[in-house]
C-alpha positions in Angstrom: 108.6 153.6 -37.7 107.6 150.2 -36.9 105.0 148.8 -34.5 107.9 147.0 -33.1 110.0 150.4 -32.7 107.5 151.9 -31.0 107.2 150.1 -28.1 110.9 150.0 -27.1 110.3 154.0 -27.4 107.6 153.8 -25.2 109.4 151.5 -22.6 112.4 153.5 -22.9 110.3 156.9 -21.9 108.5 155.3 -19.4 111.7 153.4 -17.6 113.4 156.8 -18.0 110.8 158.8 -16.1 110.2 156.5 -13.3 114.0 156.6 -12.9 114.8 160.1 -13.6 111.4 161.5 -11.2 112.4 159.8 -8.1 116.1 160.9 -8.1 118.4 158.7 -10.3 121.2 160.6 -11.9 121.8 161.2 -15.2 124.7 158.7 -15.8 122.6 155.9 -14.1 119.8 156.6 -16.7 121.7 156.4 -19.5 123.5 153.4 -18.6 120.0 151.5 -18.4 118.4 152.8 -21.6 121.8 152.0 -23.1 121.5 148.7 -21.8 117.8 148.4 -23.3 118.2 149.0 -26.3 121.2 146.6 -26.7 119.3 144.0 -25.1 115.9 144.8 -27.7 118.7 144.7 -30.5 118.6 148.5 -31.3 121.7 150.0 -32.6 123.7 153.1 -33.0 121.9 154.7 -30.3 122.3 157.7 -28.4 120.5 158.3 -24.7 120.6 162.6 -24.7 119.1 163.8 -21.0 118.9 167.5 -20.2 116.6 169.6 -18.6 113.1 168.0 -17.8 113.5 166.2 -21.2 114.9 162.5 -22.3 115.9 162.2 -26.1 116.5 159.1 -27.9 118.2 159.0 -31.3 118.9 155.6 -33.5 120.1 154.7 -36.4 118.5 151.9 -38.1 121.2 151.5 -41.0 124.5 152.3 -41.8 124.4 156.0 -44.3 120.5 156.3 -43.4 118.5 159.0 -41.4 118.7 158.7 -37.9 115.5 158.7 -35.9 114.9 160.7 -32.8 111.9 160.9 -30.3 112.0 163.6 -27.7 110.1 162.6 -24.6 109.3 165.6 -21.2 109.8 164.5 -18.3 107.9 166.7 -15.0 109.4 166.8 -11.7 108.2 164.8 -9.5 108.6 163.7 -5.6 109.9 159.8 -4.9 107.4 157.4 -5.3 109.2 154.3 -3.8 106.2 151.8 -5.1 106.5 153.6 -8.8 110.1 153.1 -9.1 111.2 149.2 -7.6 108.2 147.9 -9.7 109.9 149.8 -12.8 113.3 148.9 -11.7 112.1 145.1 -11.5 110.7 145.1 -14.3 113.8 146.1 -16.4 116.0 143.8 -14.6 113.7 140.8 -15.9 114.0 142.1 -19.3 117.4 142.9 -19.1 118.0 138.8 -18.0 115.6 137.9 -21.4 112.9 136.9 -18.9 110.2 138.8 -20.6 110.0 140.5 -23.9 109.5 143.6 -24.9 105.8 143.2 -25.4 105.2 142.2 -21.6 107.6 145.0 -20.8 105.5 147.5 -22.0 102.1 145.8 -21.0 103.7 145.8 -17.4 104.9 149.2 -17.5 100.7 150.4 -18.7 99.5 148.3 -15.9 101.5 150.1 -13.4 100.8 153.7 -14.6 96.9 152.8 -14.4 97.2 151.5 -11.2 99.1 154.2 -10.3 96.0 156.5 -11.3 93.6 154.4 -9.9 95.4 153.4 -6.3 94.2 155.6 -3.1 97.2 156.8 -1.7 96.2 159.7 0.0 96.1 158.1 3.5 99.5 156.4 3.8 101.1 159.9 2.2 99.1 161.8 4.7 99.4 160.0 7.9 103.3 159.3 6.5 104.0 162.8 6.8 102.4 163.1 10.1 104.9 161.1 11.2 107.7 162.7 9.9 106.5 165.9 11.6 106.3 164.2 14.9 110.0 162.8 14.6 111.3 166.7 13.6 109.3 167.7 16.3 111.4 165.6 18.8 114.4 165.8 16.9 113.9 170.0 18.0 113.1 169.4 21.7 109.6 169.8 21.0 106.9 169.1 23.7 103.8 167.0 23.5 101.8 169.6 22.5 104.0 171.1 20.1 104.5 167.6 18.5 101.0 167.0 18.3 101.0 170.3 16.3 103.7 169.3 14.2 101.8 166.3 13.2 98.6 168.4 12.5 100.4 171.2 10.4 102.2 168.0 8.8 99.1 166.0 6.9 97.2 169.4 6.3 100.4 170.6 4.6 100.4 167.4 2.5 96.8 167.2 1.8 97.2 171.0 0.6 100.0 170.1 -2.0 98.0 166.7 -2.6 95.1 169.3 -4.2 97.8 171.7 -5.4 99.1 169.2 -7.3 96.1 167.5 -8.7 94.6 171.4 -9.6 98.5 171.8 -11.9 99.7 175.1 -10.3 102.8 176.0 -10.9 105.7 174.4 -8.4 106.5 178.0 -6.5 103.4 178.9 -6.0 102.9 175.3 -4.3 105.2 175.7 -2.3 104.7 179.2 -1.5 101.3 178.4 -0.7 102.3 175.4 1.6 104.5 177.7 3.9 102.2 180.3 4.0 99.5 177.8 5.3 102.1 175.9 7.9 102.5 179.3 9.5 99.0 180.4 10.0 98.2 176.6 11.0 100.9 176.3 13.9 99.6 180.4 15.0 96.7 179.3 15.4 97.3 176.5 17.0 100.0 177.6 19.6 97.5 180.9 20.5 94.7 177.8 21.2 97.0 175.8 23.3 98.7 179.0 25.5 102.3 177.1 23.7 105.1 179.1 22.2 107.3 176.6 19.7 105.4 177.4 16.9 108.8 178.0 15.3 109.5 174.1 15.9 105.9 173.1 14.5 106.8 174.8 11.4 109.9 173.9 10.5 109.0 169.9 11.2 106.1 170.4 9.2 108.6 171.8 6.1 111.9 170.6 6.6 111.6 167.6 4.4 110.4 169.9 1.7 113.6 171.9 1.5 115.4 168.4 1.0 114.6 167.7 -2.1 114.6 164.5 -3.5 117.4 165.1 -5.9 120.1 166.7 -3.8 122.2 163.5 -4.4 121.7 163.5 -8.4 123.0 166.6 -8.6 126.4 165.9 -7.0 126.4 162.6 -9.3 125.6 164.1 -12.5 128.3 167.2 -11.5 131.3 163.9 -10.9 130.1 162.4 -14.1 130.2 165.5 -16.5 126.4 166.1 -16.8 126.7 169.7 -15.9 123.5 171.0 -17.5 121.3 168.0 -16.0 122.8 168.7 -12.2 122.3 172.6 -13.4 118.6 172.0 -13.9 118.0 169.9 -10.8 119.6 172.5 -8.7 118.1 175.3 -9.7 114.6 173.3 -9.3 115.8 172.5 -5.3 116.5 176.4 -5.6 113.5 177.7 -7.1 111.1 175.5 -5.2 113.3 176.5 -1.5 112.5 180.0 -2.7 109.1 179.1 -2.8 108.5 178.2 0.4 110.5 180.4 2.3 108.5 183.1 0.7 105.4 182.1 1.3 106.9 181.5 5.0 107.8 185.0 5.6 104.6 186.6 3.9 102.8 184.3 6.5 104.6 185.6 9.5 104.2 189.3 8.1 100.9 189.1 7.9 100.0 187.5 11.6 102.2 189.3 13.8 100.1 192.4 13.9 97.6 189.7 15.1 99.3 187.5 17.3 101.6 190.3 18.9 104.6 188.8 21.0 102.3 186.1 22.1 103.2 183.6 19.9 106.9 183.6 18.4 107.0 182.5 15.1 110.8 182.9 14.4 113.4 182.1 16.5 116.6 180.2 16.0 116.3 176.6 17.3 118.9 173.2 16.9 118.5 170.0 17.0 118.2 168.5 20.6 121.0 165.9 21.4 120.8 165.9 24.8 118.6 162.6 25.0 120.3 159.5 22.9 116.7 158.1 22.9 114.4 160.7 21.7 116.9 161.8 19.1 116.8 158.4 17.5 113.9 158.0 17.9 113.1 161.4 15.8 115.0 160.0 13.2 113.6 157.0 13.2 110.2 158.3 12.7 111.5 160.9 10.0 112.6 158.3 8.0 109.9 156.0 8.4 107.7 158.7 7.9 108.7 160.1 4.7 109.2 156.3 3.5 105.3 155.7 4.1 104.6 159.0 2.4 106.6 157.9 -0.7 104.4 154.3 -1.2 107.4 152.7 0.8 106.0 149.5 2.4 107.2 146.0 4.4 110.6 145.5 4.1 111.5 148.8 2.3 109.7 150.6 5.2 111.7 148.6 8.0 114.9 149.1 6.1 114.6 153.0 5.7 113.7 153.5 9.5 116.6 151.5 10.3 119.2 152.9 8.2 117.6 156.6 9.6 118.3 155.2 13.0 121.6 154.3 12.0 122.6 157.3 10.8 121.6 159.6 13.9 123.5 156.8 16.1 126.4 157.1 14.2 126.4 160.5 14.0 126.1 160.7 18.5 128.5 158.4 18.6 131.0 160.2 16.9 129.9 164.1 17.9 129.3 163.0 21.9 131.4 160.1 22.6 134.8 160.8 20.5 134.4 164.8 19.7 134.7 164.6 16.2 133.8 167.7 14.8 130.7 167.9 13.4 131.0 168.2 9.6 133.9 165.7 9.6 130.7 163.8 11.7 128.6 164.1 8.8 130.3 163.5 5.8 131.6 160.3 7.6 128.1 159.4 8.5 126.9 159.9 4.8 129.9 157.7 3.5 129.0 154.7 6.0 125.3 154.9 5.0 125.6 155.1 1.3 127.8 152.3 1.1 125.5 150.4 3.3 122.3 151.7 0.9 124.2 149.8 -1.4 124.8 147.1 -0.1 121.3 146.5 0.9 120.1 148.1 -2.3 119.5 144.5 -4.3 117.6 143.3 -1.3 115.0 145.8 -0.8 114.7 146.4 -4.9 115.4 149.9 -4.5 117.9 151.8 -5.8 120.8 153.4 -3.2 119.9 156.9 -3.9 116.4 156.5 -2.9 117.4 154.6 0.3 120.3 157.5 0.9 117.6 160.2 0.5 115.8 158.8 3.2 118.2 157.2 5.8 120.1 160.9 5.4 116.9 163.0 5.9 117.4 163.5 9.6 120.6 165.2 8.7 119.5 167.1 6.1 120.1 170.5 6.6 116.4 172.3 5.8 116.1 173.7 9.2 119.6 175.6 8.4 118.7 176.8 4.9 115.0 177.6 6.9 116.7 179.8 9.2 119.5 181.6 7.6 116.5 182.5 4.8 114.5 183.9 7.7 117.0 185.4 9.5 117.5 187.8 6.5 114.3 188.8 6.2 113.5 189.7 9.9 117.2 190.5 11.1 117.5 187.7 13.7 120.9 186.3 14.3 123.6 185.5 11.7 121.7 184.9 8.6 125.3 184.1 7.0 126.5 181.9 9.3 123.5 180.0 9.2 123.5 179.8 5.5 126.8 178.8 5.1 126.7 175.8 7.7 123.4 174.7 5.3 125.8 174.8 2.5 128.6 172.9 4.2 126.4 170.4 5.8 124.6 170.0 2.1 128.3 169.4 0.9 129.0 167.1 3.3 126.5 164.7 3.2 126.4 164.5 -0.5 129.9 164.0 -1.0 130.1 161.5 1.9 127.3 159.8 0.8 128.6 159.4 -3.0 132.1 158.3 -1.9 130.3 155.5 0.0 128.1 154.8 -2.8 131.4 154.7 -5.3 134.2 152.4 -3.1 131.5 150.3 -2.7 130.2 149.8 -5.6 133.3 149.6 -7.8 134.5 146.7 -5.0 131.2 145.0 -5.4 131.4 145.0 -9.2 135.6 143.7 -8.9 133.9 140.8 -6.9 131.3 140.0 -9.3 133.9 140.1 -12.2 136.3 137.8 -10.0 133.3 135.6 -9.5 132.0 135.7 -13.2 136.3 134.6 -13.9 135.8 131.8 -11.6 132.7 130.3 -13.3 133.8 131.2 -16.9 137.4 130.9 -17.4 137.8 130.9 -21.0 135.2 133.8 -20.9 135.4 137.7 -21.6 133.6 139.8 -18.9 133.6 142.5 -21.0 131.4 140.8 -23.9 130.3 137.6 -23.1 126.5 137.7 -21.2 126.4 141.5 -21.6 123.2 141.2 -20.1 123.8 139.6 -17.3 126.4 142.4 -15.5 123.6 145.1 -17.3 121.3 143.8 -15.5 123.0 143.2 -12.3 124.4 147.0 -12.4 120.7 148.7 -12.5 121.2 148.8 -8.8 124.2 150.3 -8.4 125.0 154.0 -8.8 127.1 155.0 -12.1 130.2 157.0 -12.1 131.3 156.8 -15.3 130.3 158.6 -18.6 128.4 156.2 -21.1 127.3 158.7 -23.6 127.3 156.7 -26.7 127.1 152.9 -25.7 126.5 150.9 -23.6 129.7 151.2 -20.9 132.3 148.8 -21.6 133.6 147.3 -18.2 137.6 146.1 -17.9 
């Protein structure tokens, strides 16, 4: 294999993991690897992604052996700074602005910095926020929601050394429930409180999210049934996780605590107050945006579209009764066509902005609850369940039919605005690169398995 050869391999695994760890669905991966190795002049190719794996096959001539490289890929949380450097960095190679060389010197220099940059304290204190805005999303109290940002950053400096250490993904999680429990005991029983139940669950709710909820529904619409097989059962596996090491906490310190301190009952999100409840999500969003290396504009423009998204969602439940999952999957269509719409401004893909702007929403507090409700026989553990599932459905679906109508009318506009300025032009092969590049933004919905996807 040639020097040459090698490096495209080396930018096409490392573009492919910062895209496939931080939520990007199969299709859209495929499409821009695709699109790569057209633009690097590699032929006969064929982009193969399955579970935790990316495999990349060419041929070099016509009747010879085809080469393969086969490249793992670990899961991993959303790193907003990670991936709009990557995704910038293809788009300028994509446009012929760099070549390969200084695509793959760019793509070294970000994973060293990436070892080398402190990020502790933003992840930290970003989660501390995101506790505080579940905490008055819940109803919680000053003291509780200074709990719920205490539990928070010891939670994320626990997986922070968990992670760094290499244990195993269930047992990380399992170990971070079973520490949020004994942290909010302790700290209710010290402050004579008893919404320990609300401390916990806003210091774990955006854990049972998931950062590839959305994936999964793309790469089930686009045919990539083993991909959205292997993310679900990695949301499933890692939920386990946590709501194990959850109820082995709360078995363990109520012969302790006694009925002092209750650490599960069945609480909702308060709605009463328009301004605390978006103001919660405000603070989830921007929270968890901070924790994933989100800064300046991307950190304005994921509190916002958080904010948006609980307004819309009161507007519609208080003011004109719209029942609530029709609520929801409406909210999730407005936002994700708005992620992308502001997707190319911010340099971040939609489904990382949709993750975020939808976490509010997000049903971990039902999932939480039906889990626990099984174990210790407190109300309708089915019930509760199901509404996690529906809500789940809901937002996902809403959020990729938003992402889909407008995307496709955004790409009809660019082809009627590439027919203006080229008349006697093809959009389908003249400046390939140019609508390749231009798509890496926006989600894919169609099925390019072999080639780079032909457009009409």
């Amino acid at each position: 294999m040639s020097p040459s050869s090698t490096k495209i391999f080396e930018f096409l695994f490392d573009a492919g993991e910062g895209l496939l760890r931080s939520g990007a669905s199969a299709a859209s991966t495929t499409k821009t690897l695709l699109a790569i190795c057209a633009q690097a002049g590699l032929k006969n190719v064929t982009v193969s992604i399955i579970v935790g794996q990316l495999t990349v096959s060419y041929q070099p001539e016509d009747g010879s052996y085809p080469i393969s490289r086969v490249h793992n890929i670990t899961p991993g949380i959303l790193d907003i700074w990670w991936r709009s450097r990557s995704e910038n960095t293809i788009e300028r190679f994509l446009l012929g602005e760099i070549d390969i060389d200084q695509a793959d010197r760019e793509f070294k220099q970000f994973y060293q910095r990436q070892k080398n940059r402190s990020t502790w304290w933003w992840t930290t204190s970003g989660y501390g926020i995101l506790g505080m805005g579940f905490s008055i999303l819940l109803g919680g109290d000053f003291v509780t929601t200074l709990g719920a940002v205490l539990v928070s950053m010891c939670v994320s400096m626990l997986f922070r050394w968990l992670s760094r250490v290499g244990a195993p993904g269930i047992f990380s999680y399992a170990a971070g429930g079973f520490i949020a429990v004994l942290l909010a005991a302790g700290f209710m029983m010290l402050t004579n409180t008893n919404q320990a139940t609300i401390c916990v669950v806003s210091a774990l709710a955006a854990r049972l999210a998931g950062v590839t909820a959305y994936a999964v529904i793309q790469d089930s619409i686009t045919g990539w049934y083993l991909s959205a097989a292997g993310r679900f059962v990695d949301i499933a596996v890692c939920t386990a996780g946590l709501i194990s090491g959850v109820a082995v906490a709360i078995a363990a310190a109520n012969p302790f605590i006694g009925d002092d301190v209750q650490l599960v009952e069945l609480v909702t999100a308060d709605t009463g107050s328009w301004f605390y409840s978006i103001l919660g999500a405000a603070l989830v969003a921007g929270g968890f945006a901070l924790a994933s290396g989100g800064l300046k504009i991307r950190l304005v423009a994921m509190t916002v579209l958080g904010s948006l998204a609980q307004a819309l969602y009161l507007v519609m439940t208080k003011l004109y009764n719209v029942e609530t999952f029709f609520a929801i999957f409406a909210v999730g269509t407005i936002i994700g066509g708005i992620c992308v719409m502001v997707s190319r401004k911010v340099s971040l893909t939609s489904n990382a902005l949709m993750l975020v702007a939808l976490l509010p929403l997000f049903p971990g507090l039902m999932i939480y609850q039906g889990a626990l409700s099984y174990f210790f026989g407190i109300g309708d553990s089915g019930t509760s369940l199901m509404e996690a599932l529906v809500t789940t459905y809901c937002l996902s679906m809403g959020g990729t039919l938003g992402q889909y109508l407008v995307s496709q009318a955004m790409w009809q506009a660019r082809k009627q605005q590439f027919r203006r300025r080229y008349p006697d032009g093809n959009f389908d092969t003249d400046q390939a690169h140019e609508y390749q590049a231009q798509d890496i933004m926006l989600p894919i919905f169609s099925k390019p398995f072999n080639s780079a996807e032909p457009r009409e």
